[in-house]
C-alpha positions, 0 to 999 in steps of 0.5 A: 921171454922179453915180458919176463925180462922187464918182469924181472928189470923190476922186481931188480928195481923193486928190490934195490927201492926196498933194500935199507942194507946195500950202500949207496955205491952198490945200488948205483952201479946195479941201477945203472946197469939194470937202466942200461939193459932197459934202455938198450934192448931193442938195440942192435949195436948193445952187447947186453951179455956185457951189461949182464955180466958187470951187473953180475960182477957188482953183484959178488960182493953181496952175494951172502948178505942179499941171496934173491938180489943175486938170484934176481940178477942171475935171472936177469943174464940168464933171460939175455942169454936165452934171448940171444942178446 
């Protein structure tokens, strides 16, 4: 399960690389986010269903314009949700 969450952390990155629509402001807050997660997973003091649920908030905005972004970050809470984080 954790493969498929750095799996999906990059398709994220990949996509916010390749977005020519999103402004700079929403690319910041879903990159810090998505970096956050990485850098915190194997801590056990993180709350990643917090990380998940601002990256999921950020996300509403878009959520017409950009529907895999979105599809992409509901993965992203739902594997921290599977794995117990």
């Amino acid at each position: 399960m954790r493969e498929s969450l750095n799996e999906t952390l990059r398709n994220l990155h990949e996509q916010l690389a390749s977005d020519r629509t999103l402004d700079a402001e929403q690319i910041a807050l879903l990159r810090s986010a998505a970096n956050e997660i990485e850098e915190t997973l194997d801590n056990a003091e993180v709350n990643s269903l917090d990380l998940a649920q601002r990256m999921q908030a950020n996300s509403l905005s878009f959520s017409e314009s950009h529907p895999m972004l979105v599809q992409t970050i509901g993965r992203i809470a739902d594997l921290l949700s599977q794995m117990g984080i």
